[in-house]
TORROSE-506891 format. One record per residue: residue in one letter; x, y, z of N, C-alpha, C in turn. Coordinates in Angstrom, 3 decimals. Each point is the difference from the previous one (the first is absolute). Last residue first. Layout:
<rs>
+---------+----------+----------+----------+----------+----------+----------+----------+----------+----------+
! residuo !      n_x !      n_y !      n_z !     ca_x !     ca_y !     ca_z !      c_x !      c_y !      c_z !
+---------+----------+----------+----------+----------+----------+----------+----------+----------+----------+
!       A !        X !        Y !        Z !        X !        Y !        Z !        X !        Y !        Z !
...
+---------+----------+----------+----------+----------+----------+----------+----------+----------+----------+
</rs>
This chain:
<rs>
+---------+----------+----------+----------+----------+----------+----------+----------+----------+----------+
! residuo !      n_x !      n_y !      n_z !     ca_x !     ca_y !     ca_z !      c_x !      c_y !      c_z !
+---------+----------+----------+----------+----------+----------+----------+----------+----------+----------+
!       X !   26.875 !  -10.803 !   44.631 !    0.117 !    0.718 !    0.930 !    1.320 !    1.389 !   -0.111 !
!       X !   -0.705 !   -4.387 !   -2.300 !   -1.406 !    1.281 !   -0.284 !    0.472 !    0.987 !    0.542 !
!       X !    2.396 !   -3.560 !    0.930 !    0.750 !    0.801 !   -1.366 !   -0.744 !    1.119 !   -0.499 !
!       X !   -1.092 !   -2.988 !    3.718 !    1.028 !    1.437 !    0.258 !    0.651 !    0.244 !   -1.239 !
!       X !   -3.284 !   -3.595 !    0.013 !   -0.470 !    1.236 !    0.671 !    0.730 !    1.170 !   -0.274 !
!       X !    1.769 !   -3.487 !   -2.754 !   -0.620 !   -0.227 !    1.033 !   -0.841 !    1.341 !    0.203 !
!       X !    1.384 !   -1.340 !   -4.344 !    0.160 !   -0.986 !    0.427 !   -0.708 !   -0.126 !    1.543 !
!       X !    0.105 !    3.592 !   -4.103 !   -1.096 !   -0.551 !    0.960 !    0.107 !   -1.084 !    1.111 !
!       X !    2.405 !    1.456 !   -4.316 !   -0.639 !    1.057 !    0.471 !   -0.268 !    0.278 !    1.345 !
!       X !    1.335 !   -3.827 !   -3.218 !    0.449 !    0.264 !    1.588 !   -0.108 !    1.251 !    0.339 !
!       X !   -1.173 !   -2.075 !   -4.102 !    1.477 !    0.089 !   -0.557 !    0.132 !    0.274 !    1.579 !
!       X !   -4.160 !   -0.009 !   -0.536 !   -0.071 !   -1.152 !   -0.615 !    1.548 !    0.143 !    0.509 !
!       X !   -2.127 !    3.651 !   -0.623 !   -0.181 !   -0.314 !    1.601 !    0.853 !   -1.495 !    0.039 !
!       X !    0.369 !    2.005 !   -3.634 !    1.077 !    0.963 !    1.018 !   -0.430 !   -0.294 !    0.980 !
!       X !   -2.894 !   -1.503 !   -3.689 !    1.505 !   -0.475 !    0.075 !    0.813 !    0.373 !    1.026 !
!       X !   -4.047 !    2.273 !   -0.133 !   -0.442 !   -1.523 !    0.318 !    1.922 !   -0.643 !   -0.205 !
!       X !   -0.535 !    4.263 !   -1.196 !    0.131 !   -0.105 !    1.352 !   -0.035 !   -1.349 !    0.303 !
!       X !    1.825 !    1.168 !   -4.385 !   -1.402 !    0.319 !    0.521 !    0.109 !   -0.294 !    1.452 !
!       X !    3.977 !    1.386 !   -3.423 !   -0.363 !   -1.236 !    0.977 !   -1.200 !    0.385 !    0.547 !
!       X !    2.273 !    2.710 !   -2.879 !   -0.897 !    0.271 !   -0.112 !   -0.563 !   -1.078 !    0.452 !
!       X !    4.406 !    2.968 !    1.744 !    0.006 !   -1.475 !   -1.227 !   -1.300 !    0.183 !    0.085 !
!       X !    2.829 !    2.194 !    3.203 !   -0.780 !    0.698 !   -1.291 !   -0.545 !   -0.635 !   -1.189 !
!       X !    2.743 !   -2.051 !    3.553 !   -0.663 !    0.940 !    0.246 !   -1.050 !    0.605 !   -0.434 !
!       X !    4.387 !   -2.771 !   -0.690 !   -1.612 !   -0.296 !   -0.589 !   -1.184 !    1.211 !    0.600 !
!       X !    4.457 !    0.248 !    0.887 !   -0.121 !   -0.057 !   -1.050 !   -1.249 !   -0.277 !   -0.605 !
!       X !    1.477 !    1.503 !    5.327 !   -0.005 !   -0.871 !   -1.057 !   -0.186 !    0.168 !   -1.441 !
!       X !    0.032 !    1.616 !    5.500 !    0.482 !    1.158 !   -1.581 !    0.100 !   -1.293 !   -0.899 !
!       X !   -2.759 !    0.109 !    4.695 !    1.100 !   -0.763 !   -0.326 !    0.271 !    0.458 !   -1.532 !
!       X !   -2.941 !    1.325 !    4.768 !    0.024 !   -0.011 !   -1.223 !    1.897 !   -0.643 !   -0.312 !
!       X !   -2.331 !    0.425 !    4.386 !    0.130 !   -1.399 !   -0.176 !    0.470 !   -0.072 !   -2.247 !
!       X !   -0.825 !    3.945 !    3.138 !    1.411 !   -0.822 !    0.523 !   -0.165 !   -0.998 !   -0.806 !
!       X !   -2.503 !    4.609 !   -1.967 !   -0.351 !   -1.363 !    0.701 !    1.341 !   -0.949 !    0.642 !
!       X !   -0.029 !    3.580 !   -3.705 !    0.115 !    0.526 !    1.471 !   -0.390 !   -0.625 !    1.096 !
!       X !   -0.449 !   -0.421 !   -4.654 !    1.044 !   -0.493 !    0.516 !    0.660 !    0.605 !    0.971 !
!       X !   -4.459 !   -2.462 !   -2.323 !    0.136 !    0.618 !    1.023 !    1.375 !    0.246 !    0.721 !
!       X !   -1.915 !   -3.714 !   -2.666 !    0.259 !    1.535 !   -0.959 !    0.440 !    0.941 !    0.741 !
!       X !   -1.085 !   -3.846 !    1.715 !    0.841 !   -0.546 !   -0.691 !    0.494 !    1.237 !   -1.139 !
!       X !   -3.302 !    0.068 !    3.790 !    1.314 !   -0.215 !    0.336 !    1.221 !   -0.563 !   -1.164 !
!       X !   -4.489 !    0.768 !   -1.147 !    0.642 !    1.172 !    0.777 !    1.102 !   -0.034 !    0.680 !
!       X !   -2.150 !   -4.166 !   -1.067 !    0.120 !    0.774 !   -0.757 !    0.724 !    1.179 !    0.061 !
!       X !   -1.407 !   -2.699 !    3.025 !    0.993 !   -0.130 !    0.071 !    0.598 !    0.785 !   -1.656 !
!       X !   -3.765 !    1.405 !    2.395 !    1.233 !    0.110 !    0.984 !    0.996 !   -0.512 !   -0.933 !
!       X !   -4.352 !   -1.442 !   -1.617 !    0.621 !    1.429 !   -0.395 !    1.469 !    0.640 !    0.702 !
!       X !   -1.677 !   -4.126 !    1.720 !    0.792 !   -0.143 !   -2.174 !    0.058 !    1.610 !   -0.170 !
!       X !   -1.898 !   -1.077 !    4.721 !    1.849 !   -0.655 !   -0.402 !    0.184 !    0.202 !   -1.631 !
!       X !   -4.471 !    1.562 !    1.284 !    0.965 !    0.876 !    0.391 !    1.805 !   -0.193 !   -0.379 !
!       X !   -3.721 !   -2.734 !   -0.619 !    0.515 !    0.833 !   -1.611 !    0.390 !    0.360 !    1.119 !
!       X !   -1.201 !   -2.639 !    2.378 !    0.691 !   -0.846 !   -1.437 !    0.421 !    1.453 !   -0.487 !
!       X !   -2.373 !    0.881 !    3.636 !    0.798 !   -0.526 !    0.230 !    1.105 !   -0.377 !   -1.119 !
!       X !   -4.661 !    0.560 !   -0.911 !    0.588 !    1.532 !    0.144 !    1.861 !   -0.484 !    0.789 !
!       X !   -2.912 !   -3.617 !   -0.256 !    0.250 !    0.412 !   -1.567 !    0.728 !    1.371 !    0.094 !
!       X !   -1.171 !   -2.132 !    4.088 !    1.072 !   -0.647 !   -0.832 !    0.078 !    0.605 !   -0.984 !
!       X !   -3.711 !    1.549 !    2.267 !    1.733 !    0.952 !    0.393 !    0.792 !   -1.180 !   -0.541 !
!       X !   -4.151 !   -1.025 !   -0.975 !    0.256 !    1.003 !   -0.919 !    1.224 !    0.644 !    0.449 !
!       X !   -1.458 !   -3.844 !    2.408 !    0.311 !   -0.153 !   -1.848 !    0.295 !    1.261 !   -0.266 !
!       X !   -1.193 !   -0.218 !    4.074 !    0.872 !   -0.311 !   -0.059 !    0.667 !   -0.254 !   -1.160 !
!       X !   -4.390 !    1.441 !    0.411 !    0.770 !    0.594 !    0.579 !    1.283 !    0.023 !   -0.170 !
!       X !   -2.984 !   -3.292 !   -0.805 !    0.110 !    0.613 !   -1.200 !    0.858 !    1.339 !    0.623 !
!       X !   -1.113 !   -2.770 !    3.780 !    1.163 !   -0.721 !   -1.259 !    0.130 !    0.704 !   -1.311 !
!       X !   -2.857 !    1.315 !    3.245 !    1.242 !    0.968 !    0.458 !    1.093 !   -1.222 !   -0.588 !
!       X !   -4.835 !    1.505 !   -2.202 !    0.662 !   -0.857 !    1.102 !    1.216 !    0.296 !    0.187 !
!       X !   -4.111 !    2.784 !   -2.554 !    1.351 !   -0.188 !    0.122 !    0.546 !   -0.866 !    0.840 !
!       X !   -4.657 !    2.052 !   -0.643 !    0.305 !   -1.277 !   -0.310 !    1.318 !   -0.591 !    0.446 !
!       X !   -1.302 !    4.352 !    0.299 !   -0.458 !   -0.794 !    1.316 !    0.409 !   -1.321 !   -0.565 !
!       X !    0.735 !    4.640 !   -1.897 !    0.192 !   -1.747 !   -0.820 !   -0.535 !   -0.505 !    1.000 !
!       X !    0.475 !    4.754 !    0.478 !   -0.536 !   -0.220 !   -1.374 !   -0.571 !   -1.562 !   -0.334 !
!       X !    2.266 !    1.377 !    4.239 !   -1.187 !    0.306 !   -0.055 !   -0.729 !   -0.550 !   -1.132 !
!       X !    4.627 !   -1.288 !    0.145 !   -0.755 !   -0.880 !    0.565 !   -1.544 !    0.996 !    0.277 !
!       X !    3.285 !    2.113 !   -2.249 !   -0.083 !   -1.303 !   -0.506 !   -1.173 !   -0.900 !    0.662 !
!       X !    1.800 !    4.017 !    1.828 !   -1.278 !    0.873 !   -0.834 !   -0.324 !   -1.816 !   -0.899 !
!       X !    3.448 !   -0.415 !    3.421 !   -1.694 !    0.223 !    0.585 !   -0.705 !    0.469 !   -1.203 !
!       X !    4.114 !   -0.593 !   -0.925 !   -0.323 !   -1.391 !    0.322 !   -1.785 !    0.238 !    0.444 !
!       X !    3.272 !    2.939 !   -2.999 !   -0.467 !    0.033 !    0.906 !   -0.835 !   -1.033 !    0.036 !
!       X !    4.259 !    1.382 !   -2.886 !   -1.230 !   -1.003 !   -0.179 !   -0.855 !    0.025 !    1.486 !
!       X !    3.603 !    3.028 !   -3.183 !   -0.104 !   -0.791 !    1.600 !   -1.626 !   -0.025 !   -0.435 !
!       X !    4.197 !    1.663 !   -3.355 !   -1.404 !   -0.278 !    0.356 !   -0.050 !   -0.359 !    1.299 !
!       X !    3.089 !    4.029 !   -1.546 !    0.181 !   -1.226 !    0.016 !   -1.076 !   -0.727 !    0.252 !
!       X !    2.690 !    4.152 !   -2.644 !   -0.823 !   -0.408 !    0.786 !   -0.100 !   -1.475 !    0.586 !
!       X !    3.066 !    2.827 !   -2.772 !    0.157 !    0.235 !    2.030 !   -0.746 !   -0.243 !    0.315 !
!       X !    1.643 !   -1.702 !   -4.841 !   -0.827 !    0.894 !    0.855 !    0.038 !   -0.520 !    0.745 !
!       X !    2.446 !   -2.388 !   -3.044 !    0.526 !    1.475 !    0.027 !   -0.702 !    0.746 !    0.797 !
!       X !   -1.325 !   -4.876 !   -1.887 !    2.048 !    0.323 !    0.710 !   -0.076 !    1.841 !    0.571 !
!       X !   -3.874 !   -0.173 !   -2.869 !   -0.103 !   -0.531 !    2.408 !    1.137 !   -0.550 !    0.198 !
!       X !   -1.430 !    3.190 !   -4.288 !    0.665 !   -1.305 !    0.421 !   -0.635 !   -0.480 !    1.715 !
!       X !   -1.350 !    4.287 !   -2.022 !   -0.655 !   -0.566 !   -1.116 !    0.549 !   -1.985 !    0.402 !
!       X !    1.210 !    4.480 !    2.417 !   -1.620 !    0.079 !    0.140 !   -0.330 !   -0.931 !   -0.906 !
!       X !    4.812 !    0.511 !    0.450 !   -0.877 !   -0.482 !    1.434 !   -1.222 !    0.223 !    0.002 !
!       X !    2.035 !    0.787 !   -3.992 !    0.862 !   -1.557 !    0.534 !   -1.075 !    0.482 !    1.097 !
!       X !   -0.054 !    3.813 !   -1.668 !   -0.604 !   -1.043 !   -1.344 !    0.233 !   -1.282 !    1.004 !
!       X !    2.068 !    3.453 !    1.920 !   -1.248 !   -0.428 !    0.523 !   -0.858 !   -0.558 !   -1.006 !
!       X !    4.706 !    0.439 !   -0.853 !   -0.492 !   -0.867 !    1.451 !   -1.707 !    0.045 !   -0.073 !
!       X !    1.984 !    2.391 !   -3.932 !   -0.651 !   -1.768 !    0.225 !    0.189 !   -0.511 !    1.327 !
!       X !    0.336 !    5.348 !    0.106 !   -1.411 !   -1.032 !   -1.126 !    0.124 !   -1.845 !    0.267 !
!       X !    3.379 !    2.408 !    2.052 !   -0.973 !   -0.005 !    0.672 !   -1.001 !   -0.341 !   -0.591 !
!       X !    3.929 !    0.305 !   -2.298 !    0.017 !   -1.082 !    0.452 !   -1.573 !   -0.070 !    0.883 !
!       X !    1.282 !    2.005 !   -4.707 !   -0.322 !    0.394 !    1.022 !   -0.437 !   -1.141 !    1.453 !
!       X !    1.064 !    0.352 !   -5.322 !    1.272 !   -0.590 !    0.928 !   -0.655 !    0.809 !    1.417 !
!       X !   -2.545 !    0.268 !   -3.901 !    1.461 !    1.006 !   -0.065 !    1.066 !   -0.635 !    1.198 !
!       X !   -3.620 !   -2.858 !   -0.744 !    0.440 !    0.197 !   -1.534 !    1.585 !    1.143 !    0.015 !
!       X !   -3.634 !   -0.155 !    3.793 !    1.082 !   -1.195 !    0.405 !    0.402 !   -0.164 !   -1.927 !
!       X !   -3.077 !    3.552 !   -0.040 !    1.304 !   -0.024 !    1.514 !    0.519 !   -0.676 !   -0.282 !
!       X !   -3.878 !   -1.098 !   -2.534 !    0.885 !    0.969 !   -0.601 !    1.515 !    0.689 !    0.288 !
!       X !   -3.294 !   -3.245 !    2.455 !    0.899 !   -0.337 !   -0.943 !    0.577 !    0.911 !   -0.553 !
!       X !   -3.102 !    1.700 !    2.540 !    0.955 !   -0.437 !    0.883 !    0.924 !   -0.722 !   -1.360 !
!       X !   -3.236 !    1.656 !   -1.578 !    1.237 !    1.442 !    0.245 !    0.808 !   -0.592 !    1.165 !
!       X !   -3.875 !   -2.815 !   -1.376 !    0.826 !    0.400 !   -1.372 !    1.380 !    1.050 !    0.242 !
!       X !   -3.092 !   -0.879 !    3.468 !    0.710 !   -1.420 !   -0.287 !    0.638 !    0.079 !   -1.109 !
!       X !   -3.099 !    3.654 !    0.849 !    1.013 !   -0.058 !    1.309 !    1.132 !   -1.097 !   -0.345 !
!       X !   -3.792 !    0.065 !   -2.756 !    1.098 !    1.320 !   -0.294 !    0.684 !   -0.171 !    1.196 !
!       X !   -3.356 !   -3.003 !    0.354 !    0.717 !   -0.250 !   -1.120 !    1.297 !    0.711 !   -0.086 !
!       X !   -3.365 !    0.752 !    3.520 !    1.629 !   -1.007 !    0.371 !    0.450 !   -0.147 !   -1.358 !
!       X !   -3.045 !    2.611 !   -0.644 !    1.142 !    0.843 !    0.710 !    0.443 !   -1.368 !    0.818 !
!       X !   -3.525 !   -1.235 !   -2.583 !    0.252 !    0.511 !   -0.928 !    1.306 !    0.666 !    0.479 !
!       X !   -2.557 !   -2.477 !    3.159 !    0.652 !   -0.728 !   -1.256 !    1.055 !    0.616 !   -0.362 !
!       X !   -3.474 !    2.720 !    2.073 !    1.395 !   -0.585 !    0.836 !    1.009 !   -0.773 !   -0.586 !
!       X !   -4.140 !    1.434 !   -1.892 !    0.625 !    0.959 !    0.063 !    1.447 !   -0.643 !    0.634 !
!       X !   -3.684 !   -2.782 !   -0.461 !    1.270 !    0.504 !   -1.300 !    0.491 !    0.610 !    0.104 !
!       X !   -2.264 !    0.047 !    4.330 !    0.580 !   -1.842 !   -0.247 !    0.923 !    0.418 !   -1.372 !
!       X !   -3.049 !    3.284 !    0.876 !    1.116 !    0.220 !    0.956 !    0.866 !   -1.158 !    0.209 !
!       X !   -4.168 !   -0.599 !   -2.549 !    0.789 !    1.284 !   -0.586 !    1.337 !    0.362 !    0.924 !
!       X !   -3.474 !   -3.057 !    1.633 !    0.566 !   -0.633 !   -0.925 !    1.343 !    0.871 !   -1.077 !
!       X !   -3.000 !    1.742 !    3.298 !    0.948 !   -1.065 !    0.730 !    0.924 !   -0.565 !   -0.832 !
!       X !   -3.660 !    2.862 !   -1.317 !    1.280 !    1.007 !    0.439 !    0.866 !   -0.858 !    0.549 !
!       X !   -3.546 !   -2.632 !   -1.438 !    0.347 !    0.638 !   -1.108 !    1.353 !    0.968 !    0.245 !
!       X !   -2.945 !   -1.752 !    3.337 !    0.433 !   -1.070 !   -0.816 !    1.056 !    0.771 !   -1.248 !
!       X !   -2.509 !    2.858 !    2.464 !    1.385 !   -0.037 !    0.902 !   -0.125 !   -1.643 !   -0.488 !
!       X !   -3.380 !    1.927 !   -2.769 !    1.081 !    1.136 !    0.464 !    1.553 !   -0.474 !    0.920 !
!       X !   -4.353 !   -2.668 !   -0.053 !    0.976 !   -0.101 !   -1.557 !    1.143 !    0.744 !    0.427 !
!       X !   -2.692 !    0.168 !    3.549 !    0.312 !   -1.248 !    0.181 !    0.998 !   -0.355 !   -1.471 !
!       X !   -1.684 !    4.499 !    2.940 !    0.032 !   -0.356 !   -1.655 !    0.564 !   -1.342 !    0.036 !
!       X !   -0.351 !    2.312 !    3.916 !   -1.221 !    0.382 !   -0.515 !   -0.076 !   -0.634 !   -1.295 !
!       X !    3.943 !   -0.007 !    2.350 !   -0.616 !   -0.647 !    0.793 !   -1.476 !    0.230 !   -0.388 !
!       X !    3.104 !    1.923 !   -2.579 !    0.560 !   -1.574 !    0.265 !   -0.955 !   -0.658 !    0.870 !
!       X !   -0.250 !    4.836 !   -0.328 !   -0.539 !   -0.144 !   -1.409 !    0.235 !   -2.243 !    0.215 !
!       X !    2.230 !    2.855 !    3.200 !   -1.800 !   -0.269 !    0.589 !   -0.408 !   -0.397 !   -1.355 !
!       X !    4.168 !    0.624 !    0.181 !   -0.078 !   -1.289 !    0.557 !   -1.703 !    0.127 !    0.011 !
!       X !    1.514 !    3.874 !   -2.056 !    0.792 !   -1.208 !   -0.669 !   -0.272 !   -1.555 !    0.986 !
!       X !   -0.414 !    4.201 !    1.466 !   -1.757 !   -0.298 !   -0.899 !    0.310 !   -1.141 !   -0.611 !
!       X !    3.184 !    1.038 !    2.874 !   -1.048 !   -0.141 !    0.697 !   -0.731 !   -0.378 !   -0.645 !
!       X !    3.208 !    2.521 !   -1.154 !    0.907 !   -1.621 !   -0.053 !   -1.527 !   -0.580 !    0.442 !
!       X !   -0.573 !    4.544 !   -3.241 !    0.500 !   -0.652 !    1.621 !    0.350 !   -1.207 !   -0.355 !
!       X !   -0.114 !    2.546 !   -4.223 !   -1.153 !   -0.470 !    1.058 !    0.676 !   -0.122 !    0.947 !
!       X !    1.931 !    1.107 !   -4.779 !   -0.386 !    0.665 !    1.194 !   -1.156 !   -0.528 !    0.953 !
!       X !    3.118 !   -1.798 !   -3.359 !   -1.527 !   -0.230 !   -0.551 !   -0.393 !    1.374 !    0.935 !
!       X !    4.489 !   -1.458 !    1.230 !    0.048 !    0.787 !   -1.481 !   -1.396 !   -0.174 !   -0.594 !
!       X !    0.413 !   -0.984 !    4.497 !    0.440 !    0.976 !   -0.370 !    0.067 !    0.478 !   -1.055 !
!       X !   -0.822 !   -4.091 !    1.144 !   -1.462 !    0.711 !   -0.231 !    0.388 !    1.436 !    0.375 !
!       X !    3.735 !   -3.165 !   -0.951 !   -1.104 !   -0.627 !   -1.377 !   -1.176 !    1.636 !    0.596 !
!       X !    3.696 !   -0.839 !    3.241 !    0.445 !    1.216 !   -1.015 !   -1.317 !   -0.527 !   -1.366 !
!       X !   -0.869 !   -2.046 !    3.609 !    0.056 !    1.290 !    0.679 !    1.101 !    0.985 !   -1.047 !
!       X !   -1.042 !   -5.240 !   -0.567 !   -1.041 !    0.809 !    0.125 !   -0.050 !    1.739 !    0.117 !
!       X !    3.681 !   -3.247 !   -2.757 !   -0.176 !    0.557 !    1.256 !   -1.426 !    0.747 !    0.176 !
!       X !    2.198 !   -2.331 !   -3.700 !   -0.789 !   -0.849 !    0.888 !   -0.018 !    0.323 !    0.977 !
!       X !    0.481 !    2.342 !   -5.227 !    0.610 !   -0.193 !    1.819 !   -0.498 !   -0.695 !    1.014 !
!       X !   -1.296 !   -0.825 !   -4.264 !    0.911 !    0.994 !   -0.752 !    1.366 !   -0.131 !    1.610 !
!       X !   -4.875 !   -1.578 !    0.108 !    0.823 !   -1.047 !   -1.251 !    1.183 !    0.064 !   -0.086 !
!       X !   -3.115 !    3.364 !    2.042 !    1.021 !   -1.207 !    1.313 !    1.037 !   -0.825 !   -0.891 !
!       X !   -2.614 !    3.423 !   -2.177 !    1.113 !    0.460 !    0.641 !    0.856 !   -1.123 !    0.780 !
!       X !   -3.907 !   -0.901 !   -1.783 !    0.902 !   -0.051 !   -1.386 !    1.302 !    0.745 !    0.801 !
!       X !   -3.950 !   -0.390 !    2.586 !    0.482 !   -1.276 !   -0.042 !    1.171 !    0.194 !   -1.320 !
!       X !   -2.173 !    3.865 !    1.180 !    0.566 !   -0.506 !    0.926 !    0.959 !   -1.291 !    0.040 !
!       X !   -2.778 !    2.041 !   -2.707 !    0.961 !    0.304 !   -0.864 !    0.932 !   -0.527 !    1.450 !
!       X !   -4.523 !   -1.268 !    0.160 !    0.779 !   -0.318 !   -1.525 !    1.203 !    0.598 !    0.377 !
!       X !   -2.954 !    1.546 !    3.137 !    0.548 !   -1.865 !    0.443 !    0.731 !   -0.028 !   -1.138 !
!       X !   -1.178 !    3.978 !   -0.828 !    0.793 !    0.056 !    1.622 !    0.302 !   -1.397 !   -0.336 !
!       X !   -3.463 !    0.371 !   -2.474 !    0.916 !    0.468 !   -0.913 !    1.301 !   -0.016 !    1.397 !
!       X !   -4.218 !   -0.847 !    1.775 !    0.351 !   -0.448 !   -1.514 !    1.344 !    0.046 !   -0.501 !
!       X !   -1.501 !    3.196 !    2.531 !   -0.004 !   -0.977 !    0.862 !    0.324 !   -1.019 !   -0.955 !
!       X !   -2.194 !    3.565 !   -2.081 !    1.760 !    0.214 !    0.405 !    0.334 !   -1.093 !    1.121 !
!       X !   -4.343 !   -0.940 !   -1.491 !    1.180 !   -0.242 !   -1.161 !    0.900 !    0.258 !    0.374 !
!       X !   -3.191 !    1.031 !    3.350 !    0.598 !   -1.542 !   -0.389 !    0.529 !    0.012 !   -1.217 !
!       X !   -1.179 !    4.083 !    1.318 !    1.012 !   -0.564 !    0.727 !   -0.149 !   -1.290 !   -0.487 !
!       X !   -2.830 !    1.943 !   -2.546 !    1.017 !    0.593 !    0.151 !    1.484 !   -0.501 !    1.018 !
!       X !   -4.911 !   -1.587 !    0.202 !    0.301 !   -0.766 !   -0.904 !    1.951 !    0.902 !   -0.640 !
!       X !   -2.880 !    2.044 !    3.234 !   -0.046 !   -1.418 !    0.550 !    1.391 !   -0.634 !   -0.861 !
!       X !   -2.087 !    4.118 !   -1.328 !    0.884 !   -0.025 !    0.965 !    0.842 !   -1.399 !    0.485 !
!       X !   -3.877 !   -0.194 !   -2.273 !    0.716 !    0.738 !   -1.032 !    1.343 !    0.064 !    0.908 !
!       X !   -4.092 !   -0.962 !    2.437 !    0.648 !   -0.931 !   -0.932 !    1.504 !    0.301 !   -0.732 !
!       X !   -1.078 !    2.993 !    4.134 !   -0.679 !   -0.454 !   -1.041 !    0.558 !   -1.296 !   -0.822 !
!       X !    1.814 !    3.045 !    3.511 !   -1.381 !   -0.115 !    0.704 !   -1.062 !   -0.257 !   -1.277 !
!       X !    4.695 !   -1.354 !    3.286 !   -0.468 !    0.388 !   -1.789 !   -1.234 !    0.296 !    0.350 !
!       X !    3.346 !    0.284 !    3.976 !   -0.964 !   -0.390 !   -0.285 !   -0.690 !    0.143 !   -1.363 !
!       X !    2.636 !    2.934 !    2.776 !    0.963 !   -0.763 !   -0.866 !   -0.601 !   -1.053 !   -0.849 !
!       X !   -1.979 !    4.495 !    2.425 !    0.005 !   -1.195 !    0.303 !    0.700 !   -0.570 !   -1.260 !
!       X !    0.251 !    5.347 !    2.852 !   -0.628 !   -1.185 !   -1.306 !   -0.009 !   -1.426 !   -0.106 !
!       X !   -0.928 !    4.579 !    3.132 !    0.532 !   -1.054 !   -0.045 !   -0.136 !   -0.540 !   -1.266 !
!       X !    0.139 !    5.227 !    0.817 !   -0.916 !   -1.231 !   -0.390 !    0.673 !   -1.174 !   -0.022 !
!       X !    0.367 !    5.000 !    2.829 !    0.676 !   -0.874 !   -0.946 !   -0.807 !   -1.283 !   -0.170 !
+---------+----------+----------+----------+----------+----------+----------+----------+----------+----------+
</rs>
């Protein structure tokens, strides 16, 4: 039996795979546009997942270009995703607008920031431990106004109070102004 070699063994040849190669990256990237998934995009071109990263790491345009294509592509399906979530919360579907409210508000998401002091002070060396102190006053401040905020809408809160104005379009600055805010423990 005769070994054969995979190896082109002419120009002509040569110049054969690099167009269909060619053409792979093209229709590849029009697939990603479409699906921004690598592993269903070089399924439907037929290639491996492999040739697909080795073409990225050999082709400096190629994986600029397939990067950039999996970026519209994505756009393009949070678009449609965000259009059919509204479309839900329209039929009265409550789970649609919670999670409209908790992935889009922050009254409403389970997330929460934290400010790591050490990754602060690596980054900043500058930082003194009076500017330190400045910035937990300020985070301090809003905690009591948002607190007290939330506490004023909030009617599952002890301190909420069923009033008339309530719902009035009093800007906060007035509502801090009107005793929002008087002590600590009203934040609180």
């Amino acid at each position: 039996m005769v070994k054969t070699s995979k190896t082109p063994k002419n120009k002509k040849e040569l110049e054969k795979i690099a167009k269909r190669i060619a053409e792979q990256k093209l229709q590849l990237v029009e697939v990603l546009l479409k699906m921004p998934v690598v592993q269903v995009a070089v399924k439907k071109v037929g290639i491996a997942r492999s040739t697909y990263y080795r073409w990225c790491e050999e082709d400096a345009e190629f994986d600029r270009v397939a990067t950039e294509a999996v970026r519209e592509g994505s756009m393009v399906i949070n678009e449609l995703a965000q259009s059919k979530l509204i479309e839900e919360m329209s039929k009265g579907n409550m789970t649609a607008a919670i999670f409209w409210l908790k992935s889009r508000d922050p009254k409403f998401s389970d997330r929460r920031t934290v400010i790591n002091e050490f990754k602060v002070q690596a980054k900043h060396p500058e930082v003194t431990e009076e500017v330190k102190e400045q910035i937990d006053n300020v985070f301090d401040l809003f905690t009591r106004a948002a607190n007290a905020v939330v506490h004023r809408y909030d009617t599952t809160h002890p301190d909420y109070v069923d009033d008339e104005d309530r719902y009035s379009d009093k800007p906060v600055k007035g509502y801090l102004e009107s005793g929002g805010l008087e002590t600590e423990e009203d934040a609180i």
